[in-house]
C-alpha positions as YAML, in Angstrom:
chain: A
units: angstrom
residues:
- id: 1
  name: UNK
  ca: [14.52, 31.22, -107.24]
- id: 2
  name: UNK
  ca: [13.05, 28.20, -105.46]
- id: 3
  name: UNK
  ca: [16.06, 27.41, -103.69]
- id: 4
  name: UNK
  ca: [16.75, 30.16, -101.76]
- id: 5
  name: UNK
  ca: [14.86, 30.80, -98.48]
- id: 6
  name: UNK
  ca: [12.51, 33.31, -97.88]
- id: 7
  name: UNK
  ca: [15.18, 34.93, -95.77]
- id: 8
  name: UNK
  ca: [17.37, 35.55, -98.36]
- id: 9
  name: UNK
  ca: [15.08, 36.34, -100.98]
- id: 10
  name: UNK
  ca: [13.54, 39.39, -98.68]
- id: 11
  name: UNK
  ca: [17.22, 40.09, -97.88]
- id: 12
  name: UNK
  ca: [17.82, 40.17, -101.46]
- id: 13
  name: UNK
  ca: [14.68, 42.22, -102.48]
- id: 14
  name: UNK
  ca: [15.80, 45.01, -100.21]
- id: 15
  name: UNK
  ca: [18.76, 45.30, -101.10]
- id: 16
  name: UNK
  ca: [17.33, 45.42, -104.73]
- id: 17
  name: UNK
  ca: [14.70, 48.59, -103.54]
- id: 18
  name: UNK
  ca: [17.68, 49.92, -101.80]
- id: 19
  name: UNK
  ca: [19.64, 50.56, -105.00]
- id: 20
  name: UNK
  ca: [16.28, 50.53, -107.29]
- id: 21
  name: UNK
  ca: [18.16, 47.45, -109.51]
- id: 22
  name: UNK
  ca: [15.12, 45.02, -109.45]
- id: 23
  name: UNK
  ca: [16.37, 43.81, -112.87]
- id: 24
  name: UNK
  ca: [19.18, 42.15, -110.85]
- id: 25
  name: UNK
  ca: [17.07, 39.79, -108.46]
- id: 26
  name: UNK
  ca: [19.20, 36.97, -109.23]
- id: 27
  name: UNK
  ca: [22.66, 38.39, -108.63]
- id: 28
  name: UNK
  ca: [21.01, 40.12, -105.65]
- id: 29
  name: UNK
  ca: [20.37, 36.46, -104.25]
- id: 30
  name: UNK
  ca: [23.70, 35.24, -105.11]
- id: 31
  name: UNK
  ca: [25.20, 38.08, -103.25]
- id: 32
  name: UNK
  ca: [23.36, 37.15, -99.77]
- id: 33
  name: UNK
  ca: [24.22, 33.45, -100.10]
- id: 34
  name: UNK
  ca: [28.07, 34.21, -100.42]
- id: 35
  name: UNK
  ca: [28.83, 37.45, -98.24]
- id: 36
  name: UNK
  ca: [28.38, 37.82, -94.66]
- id: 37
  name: UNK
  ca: [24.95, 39.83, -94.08]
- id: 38
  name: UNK
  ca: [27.21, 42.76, -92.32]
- id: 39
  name: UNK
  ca: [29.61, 43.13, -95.08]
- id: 40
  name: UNK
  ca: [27.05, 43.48, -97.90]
- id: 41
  name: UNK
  ca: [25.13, 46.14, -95.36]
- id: 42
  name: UNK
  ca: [28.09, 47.52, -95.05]
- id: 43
  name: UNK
  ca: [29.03, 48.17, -98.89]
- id: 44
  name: UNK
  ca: [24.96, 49.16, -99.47]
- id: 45
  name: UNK
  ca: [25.68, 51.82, -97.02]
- id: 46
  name: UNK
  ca: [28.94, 53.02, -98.60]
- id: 47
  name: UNK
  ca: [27.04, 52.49, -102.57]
- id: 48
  name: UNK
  ca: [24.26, 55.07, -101.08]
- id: 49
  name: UNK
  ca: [26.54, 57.71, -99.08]
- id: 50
  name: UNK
  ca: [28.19, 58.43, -102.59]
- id: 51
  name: UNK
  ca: [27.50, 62.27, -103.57]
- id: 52
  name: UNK
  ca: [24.85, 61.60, -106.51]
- id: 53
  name: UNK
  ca: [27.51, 63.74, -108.64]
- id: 54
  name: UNK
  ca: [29.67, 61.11, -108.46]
- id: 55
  name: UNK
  ca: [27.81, 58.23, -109.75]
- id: 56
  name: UNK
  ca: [28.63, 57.52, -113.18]
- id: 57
  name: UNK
  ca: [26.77, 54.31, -113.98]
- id: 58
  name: UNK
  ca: [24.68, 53.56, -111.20]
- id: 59
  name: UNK
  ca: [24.80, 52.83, -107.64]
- id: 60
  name: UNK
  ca: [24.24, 48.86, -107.66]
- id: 61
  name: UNK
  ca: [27.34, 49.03, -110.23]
- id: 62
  name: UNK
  ca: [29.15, 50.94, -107.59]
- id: 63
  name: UNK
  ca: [27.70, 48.49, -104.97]
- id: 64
  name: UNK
  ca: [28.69, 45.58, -107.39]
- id: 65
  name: UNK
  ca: [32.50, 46.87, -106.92]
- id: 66
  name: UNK
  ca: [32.60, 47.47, -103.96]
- id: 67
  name: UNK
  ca: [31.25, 43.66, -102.99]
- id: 68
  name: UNK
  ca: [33.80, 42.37, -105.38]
- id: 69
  name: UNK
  ca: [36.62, 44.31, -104.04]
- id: 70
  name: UNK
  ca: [35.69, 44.24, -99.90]
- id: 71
  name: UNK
  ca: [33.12, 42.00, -99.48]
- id: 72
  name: UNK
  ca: [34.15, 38.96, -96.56]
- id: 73
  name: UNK
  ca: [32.44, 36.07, -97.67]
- id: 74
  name: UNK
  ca: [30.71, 33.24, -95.52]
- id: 75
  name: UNK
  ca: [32.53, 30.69, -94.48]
- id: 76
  name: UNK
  ca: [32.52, 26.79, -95.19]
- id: 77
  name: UNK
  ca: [30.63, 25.77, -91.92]
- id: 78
  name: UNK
  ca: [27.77, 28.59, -92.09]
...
């Protein structure tokens, strides 16, 4: 974990208490070096608004999709 910046690692630890998916840490930090910060926000937000009936695994797996499917990521010059 020593090469990401603190920045990213607090981005990635609340985004981690935001879906309760500690376990993850790592992909967490992955996530926030690829995607733009406003498109993972954006697909957290979406993850938690889903009815609680609805979840079937978890939310980070429905966050997890959504990323994969919508997420914009950071270009080559950032």
């Amino acid at each position: 974990m020593n090469d990401y910046s603190p920045e990213e690692q607090n981005l990635a630890y609340k985004f981690a208490d935001a879906l309760n998916d500690h376990k993850s840490i790592q992909w967490h930090l992955s996530l926030v070096r690829k995607y733009e910060l406003w498109s993972l926000r954006k697909e957290l937000e979406e993850a938690l608004a889903v009815p609680d009936n609805e979840v079937r695994k978890s939310r980070a797996a429905i966050y997890n999709s959504r990323v994969k499917a919508y997420g914009v990521e950071k270009s080559a010059r950032d």
